[in-house]
Residue frames as qw, qx, qy, qz and C-alpha x, y, z in Angstrom:
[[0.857, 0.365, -0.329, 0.153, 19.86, -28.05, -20.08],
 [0.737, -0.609, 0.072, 0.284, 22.50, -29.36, -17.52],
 [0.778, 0.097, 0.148, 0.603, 25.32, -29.36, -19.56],
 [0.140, 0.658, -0.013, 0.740, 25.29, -25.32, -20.28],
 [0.476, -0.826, 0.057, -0.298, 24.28, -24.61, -16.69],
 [0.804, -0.421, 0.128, 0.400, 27.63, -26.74, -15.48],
 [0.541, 0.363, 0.103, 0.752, 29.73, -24.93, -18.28],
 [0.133, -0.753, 0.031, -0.644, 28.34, -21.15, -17.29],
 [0.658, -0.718, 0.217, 0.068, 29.58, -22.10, -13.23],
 [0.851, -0.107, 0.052, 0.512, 32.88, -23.26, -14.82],
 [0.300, 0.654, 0.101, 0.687, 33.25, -19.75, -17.13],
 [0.574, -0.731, -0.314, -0.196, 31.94, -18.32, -13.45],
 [0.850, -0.428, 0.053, 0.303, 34.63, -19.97, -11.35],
 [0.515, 0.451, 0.103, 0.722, 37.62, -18.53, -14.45],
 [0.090, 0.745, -0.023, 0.660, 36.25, -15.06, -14.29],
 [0.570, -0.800, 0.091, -0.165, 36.39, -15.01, -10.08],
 [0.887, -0.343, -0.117, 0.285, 39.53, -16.81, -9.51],
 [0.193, -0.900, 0.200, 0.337, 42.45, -15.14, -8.43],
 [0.645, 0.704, -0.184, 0.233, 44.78, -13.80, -10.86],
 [0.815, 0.027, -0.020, 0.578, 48.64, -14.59, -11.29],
 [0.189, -0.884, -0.023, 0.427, 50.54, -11.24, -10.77],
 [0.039, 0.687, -0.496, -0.530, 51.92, -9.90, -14.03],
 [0.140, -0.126, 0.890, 0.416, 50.34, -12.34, -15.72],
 [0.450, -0.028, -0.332, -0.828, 47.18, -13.83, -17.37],
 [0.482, -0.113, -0.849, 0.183, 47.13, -17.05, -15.65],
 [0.532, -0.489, -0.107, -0.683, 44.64, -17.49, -13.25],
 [0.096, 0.235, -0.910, 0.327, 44.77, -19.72, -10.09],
 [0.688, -0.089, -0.358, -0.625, 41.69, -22.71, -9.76],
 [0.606, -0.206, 0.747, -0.183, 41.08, -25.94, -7.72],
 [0.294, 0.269, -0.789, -0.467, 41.70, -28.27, -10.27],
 [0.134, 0.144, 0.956, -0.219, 39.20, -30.77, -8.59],
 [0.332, 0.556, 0.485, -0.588, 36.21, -28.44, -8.25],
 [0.225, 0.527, -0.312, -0.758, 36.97, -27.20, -11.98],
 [0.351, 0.028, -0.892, -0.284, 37.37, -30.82, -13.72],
 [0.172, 0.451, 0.852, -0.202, 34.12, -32.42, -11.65],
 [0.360, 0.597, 0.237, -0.676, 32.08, -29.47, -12.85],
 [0.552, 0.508, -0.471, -0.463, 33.37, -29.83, -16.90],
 [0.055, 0.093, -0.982, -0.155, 33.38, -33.85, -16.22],
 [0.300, 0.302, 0.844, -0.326, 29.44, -33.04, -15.53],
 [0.577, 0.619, -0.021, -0.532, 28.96, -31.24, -18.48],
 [0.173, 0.189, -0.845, -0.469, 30.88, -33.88, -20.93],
 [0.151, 0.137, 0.979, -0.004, 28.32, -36.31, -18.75],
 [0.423, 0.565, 0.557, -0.438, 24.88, -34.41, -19.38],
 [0.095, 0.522, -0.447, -0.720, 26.21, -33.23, -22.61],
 [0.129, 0.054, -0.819, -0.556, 25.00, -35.97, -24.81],
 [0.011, -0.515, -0.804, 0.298, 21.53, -35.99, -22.91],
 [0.098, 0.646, 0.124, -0.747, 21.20, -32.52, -23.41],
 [0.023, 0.307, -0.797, -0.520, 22.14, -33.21, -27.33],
 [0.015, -0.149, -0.973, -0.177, 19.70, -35.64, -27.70],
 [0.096, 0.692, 0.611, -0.373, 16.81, -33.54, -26.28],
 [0.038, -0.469, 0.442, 0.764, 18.32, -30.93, -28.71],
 [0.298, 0.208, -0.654, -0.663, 17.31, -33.07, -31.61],
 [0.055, 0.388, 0.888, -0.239, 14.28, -34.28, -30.27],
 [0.140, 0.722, 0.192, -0.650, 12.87, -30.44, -30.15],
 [0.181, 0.369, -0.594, -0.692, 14.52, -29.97, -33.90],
 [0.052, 0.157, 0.955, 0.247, 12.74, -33.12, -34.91],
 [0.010, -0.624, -0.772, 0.125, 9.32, -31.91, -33.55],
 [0.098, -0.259, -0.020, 0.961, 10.05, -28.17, -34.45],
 [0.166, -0.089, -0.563, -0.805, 7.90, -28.28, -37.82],
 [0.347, -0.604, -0.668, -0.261, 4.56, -29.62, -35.98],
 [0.206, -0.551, -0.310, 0.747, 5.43, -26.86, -32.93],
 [0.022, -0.233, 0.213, 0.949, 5.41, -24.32, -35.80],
 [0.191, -0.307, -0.634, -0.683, 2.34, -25.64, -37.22],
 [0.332, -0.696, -0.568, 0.286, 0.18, -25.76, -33.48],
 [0.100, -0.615, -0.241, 0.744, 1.37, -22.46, -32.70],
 [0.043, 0.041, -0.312, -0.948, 0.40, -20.81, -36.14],
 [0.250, -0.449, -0.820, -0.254, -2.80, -22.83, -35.91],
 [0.447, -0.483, -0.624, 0.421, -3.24, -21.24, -32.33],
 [0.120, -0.231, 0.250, 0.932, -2.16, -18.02, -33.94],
 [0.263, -0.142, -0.507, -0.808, -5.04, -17.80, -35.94],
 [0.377, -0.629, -0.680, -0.020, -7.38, -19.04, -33.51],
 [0.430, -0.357, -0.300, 0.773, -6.33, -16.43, -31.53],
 [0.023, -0.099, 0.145, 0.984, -6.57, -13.58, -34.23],
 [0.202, -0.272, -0.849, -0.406, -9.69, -14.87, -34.82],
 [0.477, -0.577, -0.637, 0.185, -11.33, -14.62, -31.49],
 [0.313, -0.476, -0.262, 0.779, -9.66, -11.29, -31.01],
 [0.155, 0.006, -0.287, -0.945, -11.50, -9.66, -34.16],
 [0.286, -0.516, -0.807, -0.021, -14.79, -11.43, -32.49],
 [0.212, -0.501, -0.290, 0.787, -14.05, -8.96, -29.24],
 [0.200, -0.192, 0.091, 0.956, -13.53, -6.28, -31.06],
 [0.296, -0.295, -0.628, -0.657, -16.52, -6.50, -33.14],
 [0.416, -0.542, -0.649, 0.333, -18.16, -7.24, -29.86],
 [0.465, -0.252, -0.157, 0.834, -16.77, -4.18, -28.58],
 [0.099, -0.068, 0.269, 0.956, -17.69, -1.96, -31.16],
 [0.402, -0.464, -0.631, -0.475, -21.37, -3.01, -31.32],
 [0.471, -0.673, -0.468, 0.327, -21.28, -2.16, -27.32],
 [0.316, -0.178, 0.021, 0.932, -19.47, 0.60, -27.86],
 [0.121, -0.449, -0.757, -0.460, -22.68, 1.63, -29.71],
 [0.474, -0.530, -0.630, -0.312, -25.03, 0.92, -27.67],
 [0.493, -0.585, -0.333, 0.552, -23.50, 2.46, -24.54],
 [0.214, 0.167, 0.194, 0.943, -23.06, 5.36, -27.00],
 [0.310, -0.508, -0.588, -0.549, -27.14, 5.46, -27.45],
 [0.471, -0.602, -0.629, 0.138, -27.45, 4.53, -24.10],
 [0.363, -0.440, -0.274, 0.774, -25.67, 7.72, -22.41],
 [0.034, 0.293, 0.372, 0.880, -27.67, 10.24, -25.26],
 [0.521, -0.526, -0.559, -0.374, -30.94, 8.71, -24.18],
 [0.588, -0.468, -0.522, 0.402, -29.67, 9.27, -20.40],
 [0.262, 0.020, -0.131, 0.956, -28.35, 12.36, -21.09],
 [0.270, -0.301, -0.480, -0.779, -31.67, 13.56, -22.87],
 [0.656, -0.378, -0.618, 0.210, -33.43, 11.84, -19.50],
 [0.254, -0.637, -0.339, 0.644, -31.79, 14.29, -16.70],
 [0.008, 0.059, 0.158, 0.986, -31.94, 17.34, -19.27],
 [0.408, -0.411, -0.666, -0.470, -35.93, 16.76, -19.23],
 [0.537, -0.690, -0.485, -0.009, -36.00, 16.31, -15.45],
 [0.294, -0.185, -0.168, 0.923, -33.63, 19.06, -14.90],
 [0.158, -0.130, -0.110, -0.973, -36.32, 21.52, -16.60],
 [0.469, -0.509, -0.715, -0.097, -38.99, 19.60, -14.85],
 [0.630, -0.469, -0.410, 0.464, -37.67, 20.31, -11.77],
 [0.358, 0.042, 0.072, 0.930, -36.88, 24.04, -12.42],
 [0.317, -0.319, -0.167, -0.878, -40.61, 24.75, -13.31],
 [0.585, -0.625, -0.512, -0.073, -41.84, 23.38, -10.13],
 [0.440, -0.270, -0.362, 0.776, -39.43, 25.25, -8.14],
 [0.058, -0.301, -0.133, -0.943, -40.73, 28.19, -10.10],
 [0.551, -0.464, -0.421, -0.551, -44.49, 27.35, -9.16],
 [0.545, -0.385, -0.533, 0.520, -43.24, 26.34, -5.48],
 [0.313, -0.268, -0.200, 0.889, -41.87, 29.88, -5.04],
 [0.223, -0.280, -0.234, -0.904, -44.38, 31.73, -6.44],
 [0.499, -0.604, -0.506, -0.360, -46.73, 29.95, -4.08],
 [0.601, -0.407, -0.470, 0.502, -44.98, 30.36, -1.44],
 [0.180, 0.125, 0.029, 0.975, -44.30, 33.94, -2.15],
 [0.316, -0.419, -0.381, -0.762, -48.18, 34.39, -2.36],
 [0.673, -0.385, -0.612, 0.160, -48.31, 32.64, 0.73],
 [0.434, -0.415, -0.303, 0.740, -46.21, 34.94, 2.59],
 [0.126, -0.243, -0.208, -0.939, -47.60, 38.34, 0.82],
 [0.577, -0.502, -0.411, -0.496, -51.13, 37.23, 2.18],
 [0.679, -0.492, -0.447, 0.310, -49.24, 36.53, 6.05],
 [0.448, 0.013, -0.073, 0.891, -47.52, 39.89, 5.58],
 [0.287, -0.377, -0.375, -0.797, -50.93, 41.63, 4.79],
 [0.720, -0.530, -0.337, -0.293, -52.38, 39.75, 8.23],
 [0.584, -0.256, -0.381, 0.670, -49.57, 40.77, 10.27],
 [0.244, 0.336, 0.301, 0.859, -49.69, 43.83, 9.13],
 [0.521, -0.557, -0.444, -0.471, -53.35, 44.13, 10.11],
 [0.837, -0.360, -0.382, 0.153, -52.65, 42.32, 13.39],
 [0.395, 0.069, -0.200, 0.894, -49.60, 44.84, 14.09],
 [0.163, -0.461, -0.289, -0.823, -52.32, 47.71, 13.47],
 [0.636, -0.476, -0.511, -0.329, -54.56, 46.47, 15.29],
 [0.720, -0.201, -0.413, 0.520, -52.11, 45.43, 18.31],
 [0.387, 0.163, -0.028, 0.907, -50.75, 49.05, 18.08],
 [0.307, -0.512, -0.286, -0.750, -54.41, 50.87, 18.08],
 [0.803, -0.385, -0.455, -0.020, -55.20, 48.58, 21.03],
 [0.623, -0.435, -0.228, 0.609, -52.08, 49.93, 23.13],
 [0.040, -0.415, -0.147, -0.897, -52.90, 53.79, 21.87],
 [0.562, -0.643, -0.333, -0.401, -56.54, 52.99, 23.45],
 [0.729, -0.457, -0.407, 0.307, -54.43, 51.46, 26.86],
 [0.370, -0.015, -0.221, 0.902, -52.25, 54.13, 26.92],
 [0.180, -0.394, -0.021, -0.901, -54.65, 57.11, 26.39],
 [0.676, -0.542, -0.484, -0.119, -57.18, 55.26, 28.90],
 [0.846, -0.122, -0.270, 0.443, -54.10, 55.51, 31.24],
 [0.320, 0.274, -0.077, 0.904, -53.85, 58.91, 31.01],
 [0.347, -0.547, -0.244, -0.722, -57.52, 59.54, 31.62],
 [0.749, -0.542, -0.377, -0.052, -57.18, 57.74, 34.90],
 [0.425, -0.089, -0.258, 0.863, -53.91, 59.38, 35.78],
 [0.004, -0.246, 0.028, -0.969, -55.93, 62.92, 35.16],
 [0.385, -0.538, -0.373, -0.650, -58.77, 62.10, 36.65],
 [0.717, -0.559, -0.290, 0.298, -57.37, 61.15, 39.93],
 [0.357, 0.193, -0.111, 0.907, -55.42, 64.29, 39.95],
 [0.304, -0.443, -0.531, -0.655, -58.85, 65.46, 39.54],
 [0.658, -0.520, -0.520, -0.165, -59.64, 64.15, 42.77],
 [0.598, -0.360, -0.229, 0.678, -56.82, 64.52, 44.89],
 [0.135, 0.218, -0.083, 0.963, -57.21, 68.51, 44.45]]
């Protein structure tokens, strides 16, 4: 509405101008003040009229928006009902997942077992054929060495 928005720059213009010393009086341009409150007298009865235009049309506003109101609550106790029937099912759904990795968690536990136990048997049966293979290795450089000796002593042998 013009007519308040020119009055609230005139109240504006009051409360800033300078004050009278020792008084209450207030010094104003009398031009700027009167054009501003000669444009609220003029928008005043426009404004007025749009005034009781709104009043006139108040009772079918109040019936749209209660109408809208109830469409509204309406649609928001759909949701919810919505909501709550997903709310559900995402309830089910995360049991039935849950139940899902608990299964392939102990899946997956007793194959590691049965991995490692073959593997274990694996390596027990390469530890038994190193083992061997060490032995063996070890007898094998006994025989070189003691061979080694007999050919050191038997060329002493000679050389005397």
């Amino acid at each position: 509405m013009d007519s308040i928005e020119k009055l609230t720059t005139a109240i504006a213009m009051v409360e800033e101008a300078r004050g009278v010393p020792l008084s209450a009086s207030c010094v104003l341009h009398r031009g700027e003040i009167l054009e501003i409150l000669d444009g609220a007298r003029a928008a005043l009865p426009n404004d007025l009229d749009a005034a009781r235009k709104i009043l006139s049309s108040r009772d079918s506003l109040i019936e749209e928006g209660r109408t809208s109101a109830e469409a509204l609550i309406a649609s928001a106790r759909e949701e919810v009902s919505r909501m709550i029937e997903q709310t559900a099912i995402v309830s089910a759904a995360r049991e039935e997942a849950q139940h899902i990795l608990d299964d392939a968690h102990f899946e997956a536990d007793a194959e590691r077992e049965e991995v490692e136990k073959y593997i274990d048997s694996r390596l027990a049966t390469l530890e038994v054929i190193l083992n061997k293979t060490s032995d063996a290795v070890a007898r094998g450089r006994e025989r070189l060495a003691g061979a080694g000796d007999k050919d050191v002593l038997s060329q002493l042998a000679n050389d005397k």
